[in-house]
C-alpha positions as CSV (number, residue, x, y, z in Angstrom):
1,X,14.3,8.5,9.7
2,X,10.3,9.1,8.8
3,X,8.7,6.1,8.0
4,X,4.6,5.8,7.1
5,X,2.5,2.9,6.4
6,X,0.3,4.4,3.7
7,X,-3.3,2.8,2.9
8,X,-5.2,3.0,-0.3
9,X,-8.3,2.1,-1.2
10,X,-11.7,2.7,-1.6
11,X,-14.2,1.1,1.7
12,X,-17.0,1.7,-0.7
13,X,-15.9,-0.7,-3.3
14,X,-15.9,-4.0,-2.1
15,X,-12.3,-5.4,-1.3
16,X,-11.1,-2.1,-2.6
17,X,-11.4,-1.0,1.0
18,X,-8.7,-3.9,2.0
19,X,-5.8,-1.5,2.5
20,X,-7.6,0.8,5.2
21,X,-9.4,-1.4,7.0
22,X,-5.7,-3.5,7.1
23,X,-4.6,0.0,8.9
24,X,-6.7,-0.3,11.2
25,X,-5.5,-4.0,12.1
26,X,-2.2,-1.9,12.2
27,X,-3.2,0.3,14.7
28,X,-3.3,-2.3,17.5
29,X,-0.1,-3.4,16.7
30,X,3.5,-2.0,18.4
31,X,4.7,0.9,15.8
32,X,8.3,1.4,15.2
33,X,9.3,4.9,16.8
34,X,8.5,7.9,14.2
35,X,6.5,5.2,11.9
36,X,3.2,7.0,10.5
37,X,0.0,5.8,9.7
38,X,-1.9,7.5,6.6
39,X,-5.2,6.8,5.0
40,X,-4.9,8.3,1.8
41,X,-8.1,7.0,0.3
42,X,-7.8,6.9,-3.5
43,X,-5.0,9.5,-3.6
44,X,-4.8,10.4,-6.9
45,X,-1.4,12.6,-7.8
46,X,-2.0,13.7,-4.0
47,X,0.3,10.4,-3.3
48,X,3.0,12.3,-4.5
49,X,3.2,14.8,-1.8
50,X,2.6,12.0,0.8
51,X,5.9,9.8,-0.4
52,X,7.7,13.4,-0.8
53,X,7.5,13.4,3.1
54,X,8.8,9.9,4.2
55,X,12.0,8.5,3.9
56,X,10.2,4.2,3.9
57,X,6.8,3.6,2.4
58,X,5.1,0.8,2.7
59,X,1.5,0.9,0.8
60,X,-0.9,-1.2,1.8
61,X,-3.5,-2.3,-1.0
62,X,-5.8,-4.6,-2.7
63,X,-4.2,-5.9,-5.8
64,X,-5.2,-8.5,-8.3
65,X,-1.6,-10.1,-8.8
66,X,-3.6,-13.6,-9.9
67,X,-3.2,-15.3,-6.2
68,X,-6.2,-16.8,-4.9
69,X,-8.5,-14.2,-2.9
70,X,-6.9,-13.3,0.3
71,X,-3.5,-14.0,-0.5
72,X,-1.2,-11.6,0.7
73,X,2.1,-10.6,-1.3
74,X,5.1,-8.0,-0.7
75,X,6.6,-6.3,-3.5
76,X,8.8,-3.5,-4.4
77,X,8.2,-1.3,-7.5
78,X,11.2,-2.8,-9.1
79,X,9.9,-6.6,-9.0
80,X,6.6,-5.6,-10.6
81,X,5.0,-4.0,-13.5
82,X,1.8,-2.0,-14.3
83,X,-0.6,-3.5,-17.0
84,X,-1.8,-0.2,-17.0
85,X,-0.8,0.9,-20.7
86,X,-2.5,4.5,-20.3
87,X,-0.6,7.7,-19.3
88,X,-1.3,9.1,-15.7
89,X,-4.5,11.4,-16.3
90,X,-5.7,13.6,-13.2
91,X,-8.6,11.5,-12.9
92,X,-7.3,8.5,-13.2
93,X,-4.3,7.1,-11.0
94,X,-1.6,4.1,-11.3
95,X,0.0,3.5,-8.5
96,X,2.8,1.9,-10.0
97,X,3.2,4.7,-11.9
98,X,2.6,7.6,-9.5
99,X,5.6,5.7,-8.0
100,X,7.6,6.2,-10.6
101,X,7.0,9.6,-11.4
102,X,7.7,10.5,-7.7
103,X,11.3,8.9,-8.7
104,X,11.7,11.1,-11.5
105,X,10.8,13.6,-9.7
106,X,13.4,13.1,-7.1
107,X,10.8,13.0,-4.0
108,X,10.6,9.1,-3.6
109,X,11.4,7.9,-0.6
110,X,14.5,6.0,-0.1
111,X,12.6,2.5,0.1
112,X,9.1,1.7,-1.0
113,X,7.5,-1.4,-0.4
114,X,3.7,-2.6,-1.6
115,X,1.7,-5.4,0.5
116,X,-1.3,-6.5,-0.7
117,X,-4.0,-8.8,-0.8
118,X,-5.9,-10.1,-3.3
119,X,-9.4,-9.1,-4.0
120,X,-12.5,-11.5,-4.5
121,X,-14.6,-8.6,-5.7
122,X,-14.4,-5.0,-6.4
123,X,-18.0,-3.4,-6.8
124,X,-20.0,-0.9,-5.0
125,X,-20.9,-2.8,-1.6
126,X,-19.5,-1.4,1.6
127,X,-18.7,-5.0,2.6
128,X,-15.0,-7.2,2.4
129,X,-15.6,-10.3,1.2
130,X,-14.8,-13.1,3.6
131,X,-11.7,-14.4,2.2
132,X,-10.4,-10.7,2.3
133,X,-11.7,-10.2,5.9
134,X,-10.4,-13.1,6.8
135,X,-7.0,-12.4,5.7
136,X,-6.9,-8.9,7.0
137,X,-5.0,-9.8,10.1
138,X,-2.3,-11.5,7.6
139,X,-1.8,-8.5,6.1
140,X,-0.8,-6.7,9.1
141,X,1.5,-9.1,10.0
142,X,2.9,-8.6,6.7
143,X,3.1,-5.0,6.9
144,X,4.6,-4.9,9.8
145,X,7.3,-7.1,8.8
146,X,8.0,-5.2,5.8
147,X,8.5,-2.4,7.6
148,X,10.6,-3.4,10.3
149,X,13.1,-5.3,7.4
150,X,13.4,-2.3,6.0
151,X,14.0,0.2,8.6
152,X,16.4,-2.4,10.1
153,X,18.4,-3.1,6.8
154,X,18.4,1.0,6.8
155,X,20.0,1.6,10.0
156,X,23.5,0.3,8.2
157,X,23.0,2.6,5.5
């Protein structure tokens, strides 16, 4: 079974830039055999292709869900929904909806899985704020046991 941990966000916009820099927690960590790790930036429709490959996603991202900055949260596509009220455009991406579309499409993977912090700030500063730093290694803990729940809940399957 494939399995990738797949970061998005943009380092040069603030908080944005929680998800990879939360991969790079990741990389110290103890991988599950076969698990990949993928910066995929701001993907676009490219995010498509990267969940056509995996059988487990779990996307790692900055997300403003409300919490208080730095609060983490797990989430699967079906317990959340987009505010986003515009159609996918090639310039402008949802990931919710990418998601989605991948579904339709019949090249989702079998699980998906979102973790994600919330941001204090998304602006054009190459800098975390510190709430976010400081809950970056929270979010690898989180992502990590995402994944292994769901590869182990899998193996039955």
């Amino acid at each position: 079974m494939s399995s990738a941990i797949i970061a998005l966000g943009n380092p040069l916009m603030g908080d944005d830039g929680a998800g990879p820099a939360a991969l790079e927690c990741v990389r110290r960590k103890c991988l599950p055999a076969g698990a990949a790790l993928v910066d995929a930036g701001t993907p676009g429709f490219r995010l498509l292709h990267i969940l056509a490959d995996v059988d487990v996603a779990v996307l790692v991202d900055a997300a403003d869900f409300g919490g208080t900055p730095g609060e983490i949260r797990s989430f699967t596509p079906s317990e959340v929904r987009s505010l986003r009220s515009v159609p996918l455009s090639s310039h402008q991406d949802d990931v919710l909806q990418l998601v989605a579309l991948a579904v339709r499409l019949g090249q989702c993977p079998r699980q998906v899985a979102f973790c994600a912090i919330q941001p204090a700030r998304i602006a054009p500063v190459q800098a975390l704020t510190p709430a976010v730093a400081a809950g970056l290694p929270a979010l690898a803990e989180e992502v990590m046991r995402t994944l292994r729940t769901m590869l182990h809940g899998s193996e039955g399957s």
